[in-house]
C-alpha positions in Angstrom: 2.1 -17.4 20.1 0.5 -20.8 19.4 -2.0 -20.9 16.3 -3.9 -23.3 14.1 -2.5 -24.6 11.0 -5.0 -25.0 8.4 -5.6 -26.6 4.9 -7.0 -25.2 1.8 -10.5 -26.2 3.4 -10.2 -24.6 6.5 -9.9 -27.9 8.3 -7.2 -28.2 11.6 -4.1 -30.0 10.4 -1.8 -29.4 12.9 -0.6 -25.9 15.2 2.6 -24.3 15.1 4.4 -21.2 17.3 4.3 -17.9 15.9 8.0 -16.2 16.4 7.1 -13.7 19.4 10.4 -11.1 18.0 8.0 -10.4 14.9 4.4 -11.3 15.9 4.4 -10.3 19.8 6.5 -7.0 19.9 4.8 -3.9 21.4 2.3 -2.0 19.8 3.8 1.5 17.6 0.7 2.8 16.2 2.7 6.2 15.8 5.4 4.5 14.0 2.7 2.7 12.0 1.6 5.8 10.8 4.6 7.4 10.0 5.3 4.1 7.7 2.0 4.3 6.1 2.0 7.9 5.0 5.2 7.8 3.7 4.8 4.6 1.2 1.4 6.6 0.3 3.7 9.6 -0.2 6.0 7.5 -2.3 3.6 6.3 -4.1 2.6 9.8 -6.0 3.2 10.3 -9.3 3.6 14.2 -8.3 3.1 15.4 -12.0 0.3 17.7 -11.5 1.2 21.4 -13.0 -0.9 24.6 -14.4 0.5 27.1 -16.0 1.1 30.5 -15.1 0.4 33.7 -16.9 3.9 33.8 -18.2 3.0 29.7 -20.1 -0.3 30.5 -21.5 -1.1 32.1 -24.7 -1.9 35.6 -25.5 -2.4 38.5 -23.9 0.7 40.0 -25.8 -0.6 43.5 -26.1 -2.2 46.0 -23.1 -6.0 45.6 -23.9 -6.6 49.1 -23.5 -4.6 52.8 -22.5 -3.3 53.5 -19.3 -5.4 56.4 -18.4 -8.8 57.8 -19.9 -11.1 55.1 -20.3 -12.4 54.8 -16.6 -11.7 51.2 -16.5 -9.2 49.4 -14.2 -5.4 50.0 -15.5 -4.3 46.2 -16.9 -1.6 45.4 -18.5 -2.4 41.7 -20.1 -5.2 39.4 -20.6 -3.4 36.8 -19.1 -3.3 37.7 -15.4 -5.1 35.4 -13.0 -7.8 37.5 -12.8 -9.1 37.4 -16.2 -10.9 34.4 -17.2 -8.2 32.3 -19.8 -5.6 34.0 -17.8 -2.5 32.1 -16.0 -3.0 30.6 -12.3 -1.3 32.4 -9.5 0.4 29.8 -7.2 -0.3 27.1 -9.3 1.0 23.0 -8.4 4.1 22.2 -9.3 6.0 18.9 -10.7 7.7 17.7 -7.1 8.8 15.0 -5.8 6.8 13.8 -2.7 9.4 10.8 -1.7 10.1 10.9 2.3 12.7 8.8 3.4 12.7 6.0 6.4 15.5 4.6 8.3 14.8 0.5 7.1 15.2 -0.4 10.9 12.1 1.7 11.6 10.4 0.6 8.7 11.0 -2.9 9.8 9.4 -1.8 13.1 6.2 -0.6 11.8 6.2 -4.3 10.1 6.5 -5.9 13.2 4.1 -3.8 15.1 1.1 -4.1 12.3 1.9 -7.7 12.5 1.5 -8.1 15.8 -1.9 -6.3 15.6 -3.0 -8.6 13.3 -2.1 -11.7 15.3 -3.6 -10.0 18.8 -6.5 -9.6 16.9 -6.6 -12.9 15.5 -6.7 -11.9 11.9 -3.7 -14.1 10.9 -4.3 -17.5 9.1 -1.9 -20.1 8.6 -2.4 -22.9 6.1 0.3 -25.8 5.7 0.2 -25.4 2.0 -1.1 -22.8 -0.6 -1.3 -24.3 -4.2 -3.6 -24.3 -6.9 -3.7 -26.9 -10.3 -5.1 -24.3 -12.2 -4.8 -20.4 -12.1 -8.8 -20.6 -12.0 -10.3 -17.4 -10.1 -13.7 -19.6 -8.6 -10.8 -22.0 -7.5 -9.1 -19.1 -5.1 -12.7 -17.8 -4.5 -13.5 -21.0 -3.0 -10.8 -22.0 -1.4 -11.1 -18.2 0.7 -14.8 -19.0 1.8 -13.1 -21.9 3.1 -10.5 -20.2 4.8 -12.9 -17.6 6.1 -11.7 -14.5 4.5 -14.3 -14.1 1.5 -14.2 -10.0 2.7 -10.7 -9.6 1.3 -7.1 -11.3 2.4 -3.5 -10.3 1.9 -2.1 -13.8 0.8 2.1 -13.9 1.9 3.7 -16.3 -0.2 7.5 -17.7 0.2 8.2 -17.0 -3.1 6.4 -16.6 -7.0 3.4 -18.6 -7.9 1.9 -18.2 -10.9 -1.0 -20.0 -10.3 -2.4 -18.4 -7.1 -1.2 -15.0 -8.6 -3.2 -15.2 -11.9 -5.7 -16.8 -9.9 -6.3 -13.8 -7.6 -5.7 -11.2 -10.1 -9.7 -10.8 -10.7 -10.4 -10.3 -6.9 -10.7 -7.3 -5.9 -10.2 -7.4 -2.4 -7.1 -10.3 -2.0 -3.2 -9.0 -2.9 -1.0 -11.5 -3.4 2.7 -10.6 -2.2 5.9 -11.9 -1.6 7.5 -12.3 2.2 9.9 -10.2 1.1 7.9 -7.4 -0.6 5.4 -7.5 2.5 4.3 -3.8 3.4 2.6 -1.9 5.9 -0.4 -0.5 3.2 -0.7 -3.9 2.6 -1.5 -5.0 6.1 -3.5 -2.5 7.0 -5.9 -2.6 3.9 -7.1 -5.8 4.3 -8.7 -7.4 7.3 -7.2 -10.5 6.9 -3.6 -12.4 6.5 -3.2 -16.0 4.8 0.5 -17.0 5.9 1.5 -20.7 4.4 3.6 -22.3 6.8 6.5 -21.6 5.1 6.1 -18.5 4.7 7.0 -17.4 8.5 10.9 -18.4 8.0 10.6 -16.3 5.2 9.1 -13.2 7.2 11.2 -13.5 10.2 14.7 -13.6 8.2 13.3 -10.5 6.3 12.0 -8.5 9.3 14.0 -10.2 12.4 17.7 -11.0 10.5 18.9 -12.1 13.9 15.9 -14.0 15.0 16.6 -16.1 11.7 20.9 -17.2 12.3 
């Protein structure tokens, strides 16, 4: 797939071939869901908990006879159906982690790729650099790349300037090649991919592809 190279003012420099094993592979929108739900599963702290009548406090003694008064037998305070009792099949601490073969996750990579490049959501720019880590800077320089409505910007490796620099924008993320993600992809409607970048992506998502 053949696409525009731009600069940092969304001027034509120059085009380049997109690798077809990582941006043109069939479409897995299954597998793309599977990928998705399970880094959102990941991602959960799972340290909700309530306690049960046998955690709270009081309710030591039976609040009234067995038999005599007319009133319902009970035998604490603390049951779930008093009010300050315990809850009855209340959350636990678990672990919500799910586990992914990395071939598959890979995959899932390739296929949300490829739906961003189909749908031509993908921008390349020969170069991304800024002087300054200056947010109005990285602002700009997205009008000008046409993605003012949020961007997930894929860098070859750190910046410090175009990461402090987008850290007050709400809508760009600024990753990595090699931490790129399907949550990431999918979020936002557009991908900013310096050129070299790509080697980067296919040697982490197409190992072959890259010897």
């Amino acid at each position: 797939m053949k696409v525009d190279v731009l600069n940092t003012m969304g001027e034509k420099v120059s085009s380049t071939e997109l690798p077809g094993s990582v941006f043109e592979v069939p479409i897995k929108p299954d597998l793309m869901h599977q990928a998705l739900t399970r880094q959102l599963a990941n991602a959960r702290a799972g340290t909700h908990k309530t306690k049960t009548r046998s955690e709270v406090s009081g309710g030591g003694a039976k609040p009234w006879r067995q038999k005599g008064t007319g009133r319902a037998r009970h035998g604490s305070t603390r049951s779930p159906i008093w009010v300050g009792g315990g809850k009855a099949h209340t959350p636990r601490p678990r672990s919500y982690a799910t586990r992914m073969p990395r071939k598959m996750r890979r995959a899932a990579l390739r296929s949300a790729l490829s739906v961003k490049a189909g749908q031509q959501q993908i921008t390349v720019v020969d170069e991304l650099k800024l002087d300054l880590p200056k947010t109005t800077a990285m602002s700009e320089m997205l009008e000008q790349l046409q993605a003012a409505n949020g961007a997930v910007i894929v860098l070859p490796q750190a910046n410090q300037n175009v990461e402090m620099a987008s850290r007050n924008l709400p809508q760009v993320k600024v990753i990595r090649a090699s931490y790129l993600n399907i949550r990431d992809l999918l979020q936002h409607d557009r991908v900013i991919i310096p050129l070299e970048s790509i080697s980067a992506i296919v040697a982490y998502l197409d190992p072959e592809a890259a010897k």
